[in-house]
C-alpha positions in Angstrom: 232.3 156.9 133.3 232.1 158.4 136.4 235.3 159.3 138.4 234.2 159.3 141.6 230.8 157.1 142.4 231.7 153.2 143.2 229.8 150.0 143.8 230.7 147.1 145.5 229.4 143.9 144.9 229.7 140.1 145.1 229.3 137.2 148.0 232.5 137.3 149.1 232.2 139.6 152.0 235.6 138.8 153.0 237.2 140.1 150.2 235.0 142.9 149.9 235.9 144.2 153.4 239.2 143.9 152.9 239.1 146.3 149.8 236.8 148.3 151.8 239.4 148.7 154.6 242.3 149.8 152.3 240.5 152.6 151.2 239.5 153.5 154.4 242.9 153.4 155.8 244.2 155.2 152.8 242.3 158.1 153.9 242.8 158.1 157.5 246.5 158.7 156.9 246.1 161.5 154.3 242.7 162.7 155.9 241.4 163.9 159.0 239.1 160.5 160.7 236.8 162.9 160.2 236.5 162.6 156.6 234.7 159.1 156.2 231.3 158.9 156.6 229.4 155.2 157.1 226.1 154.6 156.8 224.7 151.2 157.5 221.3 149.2 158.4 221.6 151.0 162.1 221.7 154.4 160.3 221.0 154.5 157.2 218.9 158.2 157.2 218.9 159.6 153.4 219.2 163.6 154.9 222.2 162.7 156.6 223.9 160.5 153.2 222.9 163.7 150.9 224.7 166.0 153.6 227.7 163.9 153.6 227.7 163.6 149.8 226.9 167.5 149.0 227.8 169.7 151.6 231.4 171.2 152.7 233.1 170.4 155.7 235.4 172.4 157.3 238.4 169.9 159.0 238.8 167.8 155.9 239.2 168.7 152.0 238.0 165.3 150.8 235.5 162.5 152.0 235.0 158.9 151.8 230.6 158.2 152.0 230.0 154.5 152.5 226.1 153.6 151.7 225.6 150.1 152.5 222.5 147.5 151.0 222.1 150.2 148.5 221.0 149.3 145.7 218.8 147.2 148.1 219.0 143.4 147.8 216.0 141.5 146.8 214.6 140.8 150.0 215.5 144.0 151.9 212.6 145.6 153.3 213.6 147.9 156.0 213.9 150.7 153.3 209.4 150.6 153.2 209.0 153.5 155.6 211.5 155.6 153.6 210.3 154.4 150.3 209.6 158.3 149.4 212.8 159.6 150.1 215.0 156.9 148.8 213.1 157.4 145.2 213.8 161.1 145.7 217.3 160.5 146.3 217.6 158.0 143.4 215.9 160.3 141.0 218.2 163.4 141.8 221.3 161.7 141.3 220.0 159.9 138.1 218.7 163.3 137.1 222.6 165.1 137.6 224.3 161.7 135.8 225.9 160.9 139.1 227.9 163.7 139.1 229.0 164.9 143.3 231.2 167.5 144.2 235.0 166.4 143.1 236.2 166.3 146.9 233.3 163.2 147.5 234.2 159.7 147.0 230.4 157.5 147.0 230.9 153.7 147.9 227.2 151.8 147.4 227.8 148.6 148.7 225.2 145.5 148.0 226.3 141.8 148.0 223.7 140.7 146.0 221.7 143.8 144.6 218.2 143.1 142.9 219.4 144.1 139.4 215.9 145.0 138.2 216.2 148.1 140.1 216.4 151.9 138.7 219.2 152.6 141.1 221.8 149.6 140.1 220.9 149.6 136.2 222.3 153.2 137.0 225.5 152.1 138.5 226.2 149.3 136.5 226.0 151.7 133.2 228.0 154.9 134.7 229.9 154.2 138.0 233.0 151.7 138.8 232.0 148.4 139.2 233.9 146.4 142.0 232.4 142.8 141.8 234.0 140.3 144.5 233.2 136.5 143.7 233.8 133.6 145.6 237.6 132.2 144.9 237.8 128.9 142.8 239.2 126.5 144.0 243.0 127.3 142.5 242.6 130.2 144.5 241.3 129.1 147.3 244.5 126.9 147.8 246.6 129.7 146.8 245.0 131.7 149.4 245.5 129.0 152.1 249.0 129.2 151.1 249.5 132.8 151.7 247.7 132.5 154.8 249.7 129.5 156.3 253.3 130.8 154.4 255.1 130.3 157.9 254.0 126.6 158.3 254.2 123.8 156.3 251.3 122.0 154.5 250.6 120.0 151.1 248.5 120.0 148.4 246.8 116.7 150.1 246.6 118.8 153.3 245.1 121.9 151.8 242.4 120.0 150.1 241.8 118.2 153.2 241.3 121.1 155.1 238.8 123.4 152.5 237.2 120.0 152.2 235.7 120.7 156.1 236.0 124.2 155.8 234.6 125.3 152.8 234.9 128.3 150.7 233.2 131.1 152.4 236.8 133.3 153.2 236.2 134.8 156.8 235.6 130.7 158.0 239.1 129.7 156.1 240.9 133.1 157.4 239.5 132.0 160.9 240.8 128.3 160.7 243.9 129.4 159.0 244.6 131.8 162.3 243.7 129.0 164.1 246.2 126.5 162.7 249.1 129.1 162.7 248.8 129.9 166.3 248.7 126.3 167.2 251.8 125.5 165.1 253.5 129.0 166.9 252.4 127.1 170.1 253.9 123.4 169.4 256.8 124.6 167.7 256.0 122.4 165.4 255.4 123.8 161.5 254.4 121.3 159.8 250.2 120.7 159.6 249.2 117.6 159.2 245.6 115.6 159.1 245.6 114.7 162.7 246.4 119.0 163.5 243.8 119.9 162.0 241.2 117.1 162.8 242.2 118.5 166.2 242.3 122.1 166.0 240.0 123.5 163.1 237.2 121.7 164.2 237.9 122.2 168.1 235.9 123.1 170.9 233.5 125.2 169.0 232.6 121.6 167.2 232.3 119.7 170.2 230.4 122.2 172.7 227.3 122.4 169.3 227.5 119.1 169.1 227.3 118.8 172.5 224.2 120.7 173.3 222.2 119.0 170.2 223.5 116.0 172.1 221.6 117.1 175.2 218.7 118.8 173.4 216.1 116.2 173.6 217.1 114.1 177.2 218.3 117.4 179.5 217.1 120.6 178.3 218.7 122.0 181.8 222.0 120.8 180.5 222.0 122.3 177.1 221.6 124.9 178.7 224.5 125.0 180.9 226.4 124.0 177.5 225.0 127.3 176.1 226.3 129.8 178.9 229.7 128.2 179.0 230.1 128.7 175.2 228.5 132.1 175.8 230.6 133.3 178.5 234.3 132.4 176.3 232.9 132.4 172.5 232.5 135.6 171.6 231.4 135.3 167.8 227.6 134.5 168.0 227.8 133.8 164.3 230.6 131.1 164.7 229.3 128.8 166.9 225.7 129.5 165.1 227.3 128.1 162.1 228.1 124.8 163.9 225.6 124.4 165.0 224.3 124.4 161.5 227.2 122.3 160.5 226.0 119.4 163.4 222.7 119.2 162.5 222.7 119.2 158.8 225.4 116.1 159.6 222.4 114.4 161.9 220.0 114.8 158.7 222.2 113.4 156.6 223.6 110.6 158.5 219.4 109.7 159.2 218.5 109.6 155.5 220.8 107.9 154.6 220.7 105.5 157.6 216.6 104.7 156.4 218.4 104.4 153.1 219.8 101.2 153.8 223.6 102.6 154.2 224.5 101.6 157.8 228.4 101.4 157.7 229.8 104.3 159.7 232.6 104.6 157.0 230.5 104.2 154.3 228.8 107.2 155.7 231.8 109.1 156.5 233.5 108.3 153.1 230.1 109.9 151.6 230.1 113.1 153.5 233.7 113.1 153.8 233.9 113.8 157.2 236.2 112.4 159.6 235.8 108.2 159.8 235.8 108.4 163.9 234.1 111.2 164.9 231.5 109.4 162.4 231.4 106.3 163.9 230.7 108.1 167.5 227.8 110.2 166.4 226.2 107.2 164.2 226.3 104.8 167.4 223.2 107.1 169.1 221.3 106.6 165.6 218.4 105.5 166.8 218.0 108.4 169.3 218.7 110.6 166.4 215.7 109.4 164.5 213.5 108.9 167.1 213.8 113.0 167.1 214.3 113.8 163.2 211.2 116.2 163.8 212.5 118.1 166.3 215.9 118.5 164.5 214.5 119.3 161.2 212.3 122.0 163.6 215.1 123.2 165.6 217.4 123.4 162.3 214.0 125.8 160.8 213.8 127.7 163.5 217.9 128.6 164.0 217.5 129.5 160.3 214.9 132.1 161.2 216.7 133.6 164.2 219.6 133.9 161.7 217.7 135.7 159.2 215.9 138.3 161.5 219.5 139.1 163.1 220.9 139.5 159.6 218.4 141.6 158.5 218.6 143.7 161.2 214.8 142.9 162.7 216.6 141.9 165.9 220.3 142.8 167.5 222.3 140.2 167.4 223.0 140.6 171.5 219.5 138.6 171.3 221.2 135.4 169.6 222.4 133.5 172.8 218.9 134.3 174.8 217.1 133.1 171.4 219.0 130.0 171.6 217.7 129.6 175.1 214.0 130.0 174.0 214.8 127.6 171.1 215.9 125.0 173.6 213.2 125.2 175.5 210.7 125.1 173.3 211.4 121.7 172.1 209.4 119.1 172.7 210.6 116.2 175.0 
């Protein structure tokens, strides 16, 4: 087993950057900054990883080489052009049983690597294995708990809360930072349904809403509802996800409107969402279906610009003029 290569794997990022971080700031304080090396979708350049893996440096006696998407991911493509020297790469270190000089410490990092590939059946056989799952849901109240250990909140509370949240860990991190200052603010420690019907789905909530609200009567308005959530939210990816959140809740609340269940509670009880902010979306149902196309098209096309700014095809600066073009190109 080799001493010194790593991966890092799993889809629970948050975790996984966490662990990431710890080694990182393990070395900074016994190591020169200089001594960890990163290489991402922005740079990833295999002359430069193989210098960082094999050569001496003179300011640092040991080094930390982060390769991220390596082993590449099943849809990854942006590794084509290179296709020659990644094989190259792969080959050579096959060839020397992944063995580096003993002052190098290789990190691959993949989420979700395509397992059929030479490079991971490598890694998986010879190297450390760090897999990072998504919690269970014991875990994920334990981990609410730790989070929220200055306040006070139940069992009934916590469940209440994933329940709108769900398990991805950087969304319940966010809303559990969100609670804590909120409770910090009031004075008041003690969480309850009402806090966070209020607070972890807050403005963020209502400005997507909002806009989608506007999208199909005054395209100059959802526009102005845009900026302003530009110009204060700074997390693209955030208010993105809302607005996934709003519009998967318009699809559902439409089929199963044109399935015959027309109670707003009914509805609310099967989504388990929040009984009045149900009842207020579900009393414009007939403008929502009258534009089920256009919201099925506009949830398509958000997934899209998602996807290219994931995989790197565009910045993610381009999200909020995106949005704009989205906007406008929906029919009235």
């Amino acid at each position: 087993m080799l001493q010194n290569v790593y991966l890092f794997t799993g889809q629970e990022k948050y975790l996984l950057d966490k662990e990431l971080f710890r080694w990182k700031e393990w070395f900074l304080q016994k190591f020169w900054p200089d001594s960890i090396f990163t290489f991402s979708l922005d740079n990833l350049d295999i002359a430069q990883i193989k210098q960082a893996i094999y050569s001496s440096w003179l300011f640092t006696t040991k080094k930390l080489i982060i390769v991220n998407w390596l082993p590449l991911d099943t849809i990854t493509k942006l590794w084509e052009e290179k296709s020659d020297q990644l094989a190259v790469f792969v080959d050579a270190l096959i060839k020397a049983d992944g063995k580096i000089p003993e002052d190098s410490l290789l990190v691959f990092v993949s989420l979700t690597p395509d397992k059929r590939l030479k490079l991971y059946k490598f890694l998986e056989k010879n190297a450390s294995v760090k897999e990072f799952n998504q919690l269970k849901s014991w875990d994920l109240e334990s981990f609410v708990k730790n989070e929220l250990s200055d306040c006070i909140i139940d069992h009934s509370m916590i469940q209440y809360f994933l329940t709108k949240v769900g398990s991805d860990l950087y969304r319940v991190w966010f809303e559990c930072d969100k609670l804590k200052t909120w409770t910090k603010i009031q004075q008041n420690k003690k969480i309850d349904e009402a806090m966070i019907d209020m607070i972890v789905f807050g403005q963020v909530e209502t400005d997507s809403f909002a806009l989608l609200k506007t999208l199909f009567t005054d395209k100059k308005k959802a526009i102005q509802i845009l900026e302003k959530v530009q110009s204060w939210w700074a997390d693209w990816n955030q208010f993105s996800w809302m607005l996934y959140w709003a519009m998967k809740f318009y699809l559902f609340m439409i089929d199963l409107d044109e399935t015959g269940l027309q109670n707003s509670k009914d509805i609310a009880s099967m989504l388990k969402m929040n009984p009045r902010q149900v009842k207020n979306e579900y009393a414009k149902i007939w403008v929502l279906k009258a534009h089920k196309k256009n919201i099925e098209k506009f949830y398509t096309w958000l997934i899209e610009l998602d996807a290219s700014i994931k995989s790197w095809k565009i910045p993610d600066t381009y999200f909020w003029l995106g949005i704009k073009r989205l906007i406008n190109a929906v029919k009235d």
